[in-house]
C-alpha positions in Angstrom: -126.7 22.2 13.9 -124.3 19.9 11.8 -121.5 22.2 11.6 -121.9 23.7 15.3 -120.7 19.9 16.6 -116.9 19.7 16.3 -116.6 23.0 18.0 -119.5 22.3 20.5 -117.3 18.6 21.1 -113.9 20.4 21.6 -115.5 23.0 24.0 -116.9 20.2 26.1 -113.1 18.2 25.9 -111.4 21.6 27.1 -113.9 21.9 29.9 -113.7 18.8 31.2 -109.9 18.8 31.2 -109.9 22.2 33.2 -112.5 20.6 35.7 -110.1 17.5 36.3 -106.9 19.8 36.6 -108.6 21.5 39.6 -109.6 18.3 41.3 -106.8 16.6 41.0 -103.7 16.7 43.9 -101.0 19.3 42.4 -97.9 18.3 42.3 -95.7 18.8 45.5 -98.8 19.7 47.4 -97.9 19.5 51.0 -101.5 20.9 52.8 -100.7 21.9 56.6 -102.3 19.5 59.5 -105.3 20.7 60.9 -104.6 21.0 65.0 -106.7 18.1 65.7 -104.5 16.2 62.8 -101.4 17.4 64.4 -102.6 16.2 67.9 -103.9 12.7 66.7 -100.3 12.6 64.6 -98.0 13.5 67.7 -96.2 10.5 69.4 -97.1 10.3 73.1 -95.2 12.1 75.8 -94.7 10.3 78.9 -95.8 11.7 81.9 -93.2 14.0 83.6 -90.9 11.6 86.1 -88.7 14.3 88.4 -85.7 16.6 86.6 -84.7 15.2 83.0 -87.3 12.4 82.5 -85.8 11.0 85.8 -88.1 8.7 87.9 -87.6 10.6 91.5 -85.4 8.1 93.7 -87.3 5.8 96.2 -87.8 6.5 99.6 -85.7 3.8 101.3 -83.4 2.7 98.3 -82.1 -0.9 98.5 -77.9 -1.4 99.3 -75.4 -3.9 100.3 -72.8 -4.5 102.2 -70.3 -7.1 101.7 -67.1 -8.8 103.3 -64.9 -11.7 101.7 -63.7 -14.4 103.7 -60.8 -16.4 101.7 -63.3 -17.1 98.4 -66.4 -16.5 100.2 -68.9 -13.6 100.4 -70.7 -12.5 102.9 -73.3 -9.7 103.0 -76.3 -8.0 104.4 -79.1 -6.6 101.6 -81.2 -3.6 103.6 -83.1 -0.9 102.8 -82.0 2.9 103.8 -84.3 5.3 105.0 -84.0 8.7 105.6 -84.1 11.3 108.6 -86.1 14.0 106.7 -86.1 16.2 109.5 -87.4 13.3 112.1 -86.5 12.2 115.1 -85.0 8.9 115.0 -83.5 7.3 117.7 -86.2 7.0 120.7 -88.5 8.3 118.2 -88.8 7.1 114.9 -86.9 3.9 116.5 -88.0 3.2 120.2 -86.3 2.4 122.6 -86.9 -1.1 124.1 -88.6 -2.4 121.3 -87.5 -4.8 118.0 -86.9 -2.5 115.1 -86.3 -4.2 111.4 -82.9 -2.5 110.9 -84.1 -0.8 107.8 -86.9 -0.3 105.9 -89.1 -2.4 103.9 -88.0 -5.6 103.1 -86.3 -7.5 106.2 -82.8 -7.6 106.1 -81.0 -10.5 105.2 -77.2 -11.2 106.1 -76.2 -14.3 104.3 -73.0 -15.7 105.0 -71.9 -19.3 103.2 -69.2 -20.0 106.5 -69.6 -20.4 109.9 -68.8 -17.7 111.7 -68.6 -15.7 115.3 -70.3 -12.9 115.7 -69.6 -11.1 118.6 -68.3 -14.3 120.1 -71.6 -16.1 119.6 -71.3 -19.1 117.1 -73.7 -18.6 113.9 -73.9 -21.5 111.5 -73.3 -20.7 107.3 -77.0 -20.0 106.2 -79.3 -17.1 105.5 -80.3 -15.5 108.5 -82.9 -11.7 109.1 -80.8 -9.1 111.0 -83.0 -7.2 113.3 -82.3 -4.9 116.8 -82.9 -3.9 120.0 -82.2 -0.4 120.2 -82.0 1.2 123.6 -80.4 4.5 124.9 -77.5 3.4 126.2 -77.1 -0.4 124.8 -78.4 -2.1 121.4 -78.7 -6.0 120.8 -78.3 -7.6 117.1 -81.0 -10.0 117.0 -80.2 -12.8 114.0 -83.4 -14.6 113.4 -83.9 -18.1 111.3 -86.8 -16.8 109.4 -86.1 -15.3 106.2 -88.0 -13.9 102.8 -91.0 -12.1 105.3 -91.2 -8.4 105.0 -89.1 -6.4 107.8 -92.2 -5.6 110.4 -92.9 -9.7 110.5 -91.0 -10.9 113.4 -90.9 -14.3 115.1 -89.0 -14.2 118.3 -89.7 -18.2 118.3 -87.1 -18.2 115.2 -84.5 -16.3 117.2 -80.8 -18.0 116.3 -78.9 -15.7 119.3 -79.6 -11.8 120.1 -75.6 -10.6 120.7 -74.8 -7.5 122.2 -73.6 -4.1 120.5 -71.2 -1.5 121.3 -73.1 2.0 121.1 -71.1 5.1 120.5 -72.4 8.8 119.4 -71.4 9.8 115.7 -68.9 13.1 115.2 -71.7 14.3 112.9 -75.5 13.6 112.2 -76.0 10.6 109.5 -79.1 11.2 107.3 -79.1 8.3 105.6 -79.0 4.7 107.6 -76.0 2.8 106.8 -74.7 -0.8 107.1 -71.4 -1.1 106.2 -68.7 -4.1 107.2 -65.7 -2.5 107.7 -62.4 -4.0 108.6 -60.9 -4.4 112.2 -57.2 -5.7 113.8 -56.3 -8.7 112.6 -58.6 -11.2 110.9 -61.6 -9.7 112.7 -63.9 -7.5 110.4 -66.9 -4.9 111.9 -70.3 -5.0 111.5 -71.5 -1.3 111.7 -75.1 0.2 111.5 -75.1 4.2 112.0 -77.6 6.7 112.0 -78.6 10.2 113.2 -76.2 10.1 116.1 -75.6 6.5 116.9 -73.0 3.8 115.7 -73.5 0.0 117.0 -71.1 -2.3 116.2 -70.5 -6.2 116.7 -67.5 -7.9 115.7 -67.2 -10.7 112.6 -65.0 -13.4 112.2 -64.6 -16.9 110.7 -65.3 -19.8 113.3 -62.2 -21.7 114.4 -62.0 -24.6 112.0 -64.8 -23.9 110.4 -64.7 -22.9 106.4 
């Protein structure tokens, strides 16, 4: 048995080295991800949002319209809803009752002068714009209370309700618009248009005031 041992001993060495070779990571080994690997692995998608990753566009989108007077701005902050195929004016808006001018959010016309509107004095300060939409005539209705959402009104809170001039548009407006657009002389125009209708009021800076 003696002289069996060095070549039983080197057998074992070489077997054990083959063993450990095969066990061991090769090098560059690169083993492909099992599909549940590859799905616990992938970063997140997030879910789909309109065309191009694009969040679709709200409803009744927030805008502004704004004037200057000498260093001072004046504007009204609205929300503008859509026709989508409805009726709007002695539908979606009825006649003869108080409609929030917008959507959402009540509009707010903040103005840091004092100014005529429509020949009616109104005070600098921030002030909700809504109106009396009829067929044939429309009031502006500026109203003290401010920061409430558009359907909360308070006809206690009423500064002055002013008339409008009502005309028919050339063409159908789908979305509703405020915009202040200039008039003759120092006198600038508050407009509101949709569907088919354009009311207007005239703006201007109060005699002697700033």
């Amino acid at each position: 048995m003696t002289r069996f041992a060095p070549v039983f001993r080197t057998a074992l060495v070489a077997v054990a080295a083959s063993l450990a070779a095969c066990s061991g990571p090769r090098e560059n080994e690169n083993p492909e991800p099992r599909p549940a690997e590859q799905a616990a692995a992938a970063p997140a998608q997030p879910a789909a949002q309109g065309t191009q990753g694009q969040r679709p566009p709200p409803a009744s989108p927030r805008d502004t319209a704004e004037m200057r007077i000498a260093n001072d701005r004046i504007y009204v902050d609205y929300g503008r809803p859509y026709m989508r195929g409805r009726p709007i004016m002695g539908g979606l808006v009825p006649y003869g009752q108080v409609w929030r001018t917008g959507a959402n959010a009540a509009t707010t016309f903040v103005t840091p002068r004092d100014l005529r509107i429509g020949g009616t004095a109104v005070p600098a300060g921030t002030y909700t714009l809504y109106t009396l939409p009829g067929e044939n005539a429309w009031q502006l209705i500026i109203n003290r209370q401010t920061g409430q959402w558009g359907t909360q009104y308070d006809q206690a809170q009423d500064l002055a309700r002013i008339p409008m001039r009502v005309e028919r548009t050339p063409s159908p407006v789908e979305q509703f618009t405020i915009a202040l657009e200039p008039g003759g002389g120092a006198v600038t125009n508050l407009v509101m248009t949709w569907e088919n209708t354009r009311a207007s009021v005239p703006i201007e800076a109060a005699t002697g005031g700033r």
